[in-house]
Structure formats: C-alpha cells, structure tokens
C-alpha positions as CSV (number, residue, x, y, z in Angstrom):
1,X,-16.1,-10.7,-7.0
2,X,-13.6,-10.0,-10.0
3,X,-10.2,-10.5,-8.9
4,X,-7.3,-7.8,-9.8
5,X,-4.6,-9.3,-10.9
6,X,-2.0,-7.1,-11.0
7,X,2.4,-7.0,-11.3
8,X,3.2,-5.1,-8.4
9,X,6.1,-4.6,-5.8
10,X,6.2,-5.5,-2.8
11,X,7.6,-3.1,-0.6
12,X,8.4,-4.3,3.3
13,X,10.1,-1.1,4.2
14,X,10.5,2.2,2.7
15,X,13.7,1.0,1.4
16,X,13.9,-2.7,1.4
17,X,14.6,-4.7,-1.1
18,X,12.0,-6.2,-3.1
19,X,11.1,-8.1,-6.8
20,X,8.1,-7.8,-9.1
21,X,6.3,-10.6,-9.3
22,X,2.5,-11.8,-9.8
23,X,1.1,-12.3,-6.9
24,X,-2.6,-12.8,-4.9
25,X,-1.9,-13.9,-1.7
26,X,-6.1,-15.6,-1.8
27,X,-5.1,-17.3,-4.4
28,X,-6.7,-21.0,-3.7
29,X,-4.6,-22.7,-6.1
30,X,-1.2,-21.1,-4.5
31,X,0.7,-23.9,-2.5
32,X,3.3,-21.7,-0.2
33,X,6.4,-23.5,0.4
34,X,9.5,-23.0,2.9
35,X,12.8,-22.7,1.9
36,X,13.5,-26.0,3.4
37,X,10.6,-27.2,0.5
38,X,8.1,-27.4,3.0
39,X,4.7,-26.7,2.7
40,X,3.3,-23.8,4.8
41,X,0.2,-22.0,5.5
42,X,-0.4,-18.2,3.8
43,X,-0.2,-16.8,7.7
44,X,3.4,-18.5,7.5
45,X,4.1,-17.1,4.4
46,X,3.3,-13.4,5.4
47,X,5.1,-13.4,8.3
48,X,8.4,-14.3,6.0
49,X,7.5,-11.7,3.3
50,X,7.0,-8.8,6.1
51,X,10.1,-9.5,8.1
52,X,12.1,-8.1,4.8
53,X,13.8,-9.1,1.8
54,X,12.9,-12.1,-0.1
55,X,13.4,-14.3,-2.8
56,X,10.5,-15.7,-4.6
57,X,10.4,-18.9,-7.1
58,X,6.9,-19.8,-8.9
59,X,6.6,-23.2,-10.6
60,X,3.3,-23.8,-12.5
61,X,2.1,-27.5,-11.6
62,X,0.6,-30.0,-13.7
63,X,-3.0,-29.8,-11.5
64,X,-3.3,-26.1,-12.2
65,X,-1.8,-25.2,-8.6
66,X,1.3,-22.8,-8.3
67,X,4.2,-24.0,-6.3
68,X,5.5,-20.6,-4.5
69,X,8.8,-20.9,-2.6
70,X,9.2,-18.0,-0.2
71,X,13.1,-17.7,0.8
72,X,14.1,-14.8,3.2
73,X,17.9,-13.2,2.4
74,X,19.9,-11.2,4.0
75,X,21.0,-7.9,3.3
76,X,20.7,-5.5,-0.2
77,X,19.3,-7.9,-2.8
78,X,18.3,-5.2,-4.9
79,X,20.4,-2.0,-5.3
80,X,18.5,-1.1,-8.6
81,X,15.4,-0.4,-7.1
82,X,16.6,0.8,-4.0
83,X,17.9,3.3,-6.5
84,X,15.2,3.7,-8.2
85,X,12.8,4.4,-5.3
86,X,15.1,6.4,-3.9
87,X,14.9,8.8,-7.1
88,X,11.0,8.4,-6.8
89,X,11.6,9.7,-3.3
90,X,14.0,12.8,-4.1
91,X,11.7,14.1,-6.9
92,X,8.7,13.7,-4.4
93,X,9.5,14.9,-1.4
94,X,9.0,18.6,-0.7
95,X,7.3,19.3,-4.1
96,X,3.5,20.5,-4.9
97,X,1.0,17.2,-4.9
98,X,-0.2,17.3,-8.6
99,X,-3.3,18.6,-10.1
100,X,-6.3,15.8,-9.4
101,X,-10.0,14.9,-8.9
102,X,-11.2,12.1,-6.4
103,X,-14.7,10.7,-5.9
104,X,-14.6,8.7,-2.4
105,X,-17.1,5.7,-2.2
106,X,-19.8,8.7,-0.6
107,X,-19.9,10.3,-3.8
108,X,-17.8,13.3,-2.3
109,X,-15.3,14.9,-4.5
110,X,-11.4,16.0,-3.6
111,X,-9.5,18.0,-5.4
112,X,-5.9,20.2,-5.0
113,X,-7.6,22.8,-4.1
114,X,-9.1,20.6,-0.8
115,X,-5.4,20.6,0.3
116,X,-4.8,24.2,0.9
117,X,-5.3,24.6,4.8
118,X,-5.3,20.9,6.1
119,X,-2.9,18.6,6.7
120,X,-3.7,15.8,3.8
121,X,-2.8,11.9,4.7
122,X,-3.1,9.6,1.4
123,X,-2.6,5.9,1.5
124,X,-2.4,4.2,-2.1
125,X,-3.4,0.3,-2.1
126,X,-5.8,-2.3,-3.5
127,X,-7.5,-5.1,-1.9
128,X,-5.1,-7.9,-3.1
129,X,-2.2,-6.4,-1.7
130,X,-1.8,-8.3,1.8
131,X,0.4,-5.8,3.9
132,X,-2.0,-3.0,2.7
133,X,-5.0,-4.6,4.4
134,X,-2.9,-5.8,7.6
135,X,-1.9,-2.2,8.4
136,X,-5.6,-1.0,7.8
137,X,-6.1,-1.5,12.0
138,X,-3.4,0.9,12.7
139,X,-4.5,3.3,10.2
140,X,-7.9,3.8,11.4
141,X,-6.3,4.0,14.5
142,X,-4.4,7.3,13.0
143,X,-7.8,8.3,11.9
144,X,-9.4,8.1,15.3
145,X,-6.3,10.1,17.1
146,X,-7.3,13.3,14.6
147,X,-10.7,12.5,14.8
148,X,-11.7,15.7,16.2
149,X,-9.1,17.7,14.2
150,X,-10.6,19.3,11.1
151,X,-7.3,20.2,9.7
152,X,-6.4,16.7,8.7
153,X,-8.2,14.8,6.1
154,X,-7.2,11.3,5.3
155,X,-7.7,9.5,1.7
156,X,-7.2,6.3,0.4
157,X,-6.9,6.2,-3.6
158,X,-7.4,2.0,-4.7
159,X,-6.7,0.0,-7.9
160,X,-10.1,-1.1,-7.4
161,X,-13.6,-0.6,-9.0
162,X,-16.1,1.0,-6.8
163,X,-17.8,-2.8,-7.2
164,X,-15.4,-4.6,-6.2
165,X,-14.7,-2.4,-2.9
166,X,-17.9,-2.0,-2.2
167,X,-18.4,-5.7,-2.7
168,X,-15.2,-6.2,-0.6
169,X,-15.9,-4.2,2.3
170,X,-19.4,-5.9,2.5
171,X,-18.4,-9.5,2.7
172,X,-15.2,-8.9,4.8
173,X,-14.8,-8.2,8.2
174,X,-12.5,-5.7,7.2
175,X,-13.0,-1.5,8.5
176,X,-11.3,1.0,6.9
177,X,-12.0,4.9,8.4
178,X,-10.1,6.6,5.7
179,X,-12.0,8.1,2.7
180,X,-11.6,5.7,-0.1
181,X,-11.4,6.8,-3.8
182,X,-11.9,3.8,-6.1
183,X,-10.4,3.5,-9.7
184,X,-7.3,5.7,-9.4
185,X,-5.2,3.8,-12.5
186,X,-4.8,6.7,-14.3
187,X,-3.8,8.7,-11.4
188,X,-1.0,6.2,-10.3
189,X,0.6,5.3,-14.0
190,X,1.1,9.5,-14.1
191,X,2.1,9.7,-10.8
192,X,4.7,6.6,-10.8
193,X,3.0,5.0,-7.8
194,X,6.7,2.5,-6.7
195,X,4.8,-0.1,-4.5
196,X,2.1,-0.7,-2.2
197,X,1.0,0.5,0.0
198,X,2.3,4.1,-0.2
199,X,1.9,6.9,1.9
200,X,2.0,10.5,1.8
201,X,1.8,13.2,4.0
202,X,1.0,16.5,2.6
203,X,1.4,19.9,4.2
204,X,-1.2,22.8,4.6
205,X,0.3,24.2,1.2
206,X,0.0,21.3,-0.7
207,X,3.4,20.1,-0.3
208,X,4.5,16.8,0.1
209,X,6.4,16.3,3.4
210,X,6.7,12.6,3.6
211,X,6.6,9.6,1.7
212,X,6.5,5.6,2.8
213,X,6.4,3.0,0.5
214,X,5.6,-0.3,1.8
215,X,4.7,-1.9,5.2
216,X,5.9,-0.4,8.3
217,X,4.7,-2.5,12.3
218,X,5.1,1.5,13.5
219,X,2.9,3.2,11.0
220,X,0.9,4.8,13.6
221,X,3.9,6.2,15.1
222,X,5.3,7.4,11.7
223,X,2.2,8.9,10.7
224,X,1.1,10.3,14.1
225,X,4.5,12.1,14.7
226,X,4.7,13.6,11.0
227,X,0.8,14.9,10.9
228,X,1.6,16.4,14.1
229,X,4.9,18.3,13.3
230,X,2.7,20.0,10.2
231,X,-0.3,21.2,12.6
C-alpha cells in the first residue's frame, strides 16, 4: 500500500490545543516513549494523545527508528492556534458550503446542488490519521440512526487515492457506512481544512451549521442532536 505521509494537526477537541508535527501512528520504526522515558505500546500512546493536549519530541536514532516522547500538559499550550481555528470557525459557521464536485468510491457524483433539501453530514480525514479511524464506529452508528431518513446524506472527503482506500478498506477490518470521496487535496488546500478529522453539518440550504475539528468520545451525540435540530 503507499503510505501518506502527511504534516497535519492533531486536533483532540474542537478547541484543544495541539502542534504540527509528522506523524504515522503504523509507523514500524516509531518507538513511543512515556514522559517518564519509558517505552510504551502505540495503544498507550493514543490514549495520551486523545485525553488532550500534548507535547511531542522526535529524535531520529542511529538504527533508523524514531524515538517519540508523548508528554501530556496541562492547560492552553497553544493560544495561536486556538486563535487561528477559532477564526477558521467564525468565517465557517453559518455561511454557504462552497461550489464542489465529489465522486464517492461507487462512482456517484455530489455536488452543491445535492445539498439543497437534505441535511448534509461531511467528515474530512485520511487513513493515517488515528482518531479519524477510532471514531469511524460511532459514525456509522450516526449513519444507521438516519438510515431510513432520506433527508440526510452523509460524505466522507479523504486525503487518499481511490487505491489506497480501496486497498485499505480491503485488508482491514475496518467499516465505514458514510459515502467516501477519495483524492479531495485540492478541495481541502481551498477550503483551509484546520485538522482532522473535521466535521460539518450543513443545513437544507446549503448552510453550514456546525463545525468540529478533531476527536470528540460523544460524536454520536454531537452529531445526532445537531442533524436533528435541522430536520
């Protein structure tokens, strides 16, 4: 499979702090460490990163293996992009979902036009980002609850090639029910995607009514509650 590597930000909630860094959590040659210099497993290592902010040091080893050192921190770490998403939010929120053209992985094609009478549910991620594919069970979850609703439609724009997710999805256990659009680059560097995942909620005019950037335990809730409010 070819990997994407990407520099990304990882978001833990809407507003939590976070840093850019180079990161692919299947990494083989990543050694996760403690910040007591301990070596721990990647499970251990995601449960830091998703509990909130964090600090994290790299150090390139002479076998070819990265040292990462995972250090959880306490309050705003980062006002500057807390700032910054916050003025991605304000300029998001409650304005028209720009002009665009999807093609899911069934060779079905979306565009703004699709939005006009249906509640629209996006979810922007890529198959190296961790939390995206640890919230996938709740989401399809979402999916299910609206199952029998056609007013809501739920998309999932990826980094990814259509290879590489179909290639994904068919040596991994992993489900996703939304409909996934592969290759959305373009769409994301106009856009000004902040982090990942990101979701949006758009209203039967086309409107966005909510954005989440990052992982949330209570997505379903979130999600749930704001789809149903704009039925």
């Amino acid at each position: 499979m070819r990997k994407l590597f990407l520099y990304i930000t990882l978001f833990i909630t809407s507003l939590a702090a976070a840093q850019d860094f180079k990161l692919d959590l299947d990494n083989p040659n990543l050694i996760f460490k403690s910040e007591e210099g301990k070596i721990i497993t990647k499970k251990e290592a995601e449960d830091i990163i998703y509990k909130g902010a964090f600090k994290l040091t790299q150090k390139q080893l002479s076998n070819g293996k990265i040292e990462l050192t995972i250090i959880p921190v306490k309050g705003d770490v980062n006002d500057d992009t807390n700032k910054k998403h916050t003025t991605w939010l304000k300029h998001t929120l409650n304005k028209p979902f720009p002009e665009f053209s999807f093609t899911t992985l069934n060779g079905k094609t979306y565009n703004e036009n699709d939005l006009k009478g249906k509640v629209t549910v996006l979810n922007f991620w890529f198959i190296h980002c961790s939390p995206c594919i640890r919230e996938m069970p709740e989401l399809n979850k979402v999916v299910k609850k609206f199952d029998n609703n056609s007013n809501v439609q739920f998309l999932a724009p990826s980094l990814d090639s259509e290879e590489t997710l179909n290639e994904f999805f068919k040596k991994t256990s992993t489900k996703f029910t939304y409909q996934v659009v592969p290759d959305v680059n373009d769409f994301v560097k106009g856009f000004k995607v902040k982090g990942y995942p990101t979701h949006l909620i758009i209203d039967k005019k086309g409107i966005i009514r909510e954005a989440i950037i990052g992982y949330r335990d209570n997505i379903y809730d979130v999600l749930s509650q704001k789809i149903n409010s704009l039925l």
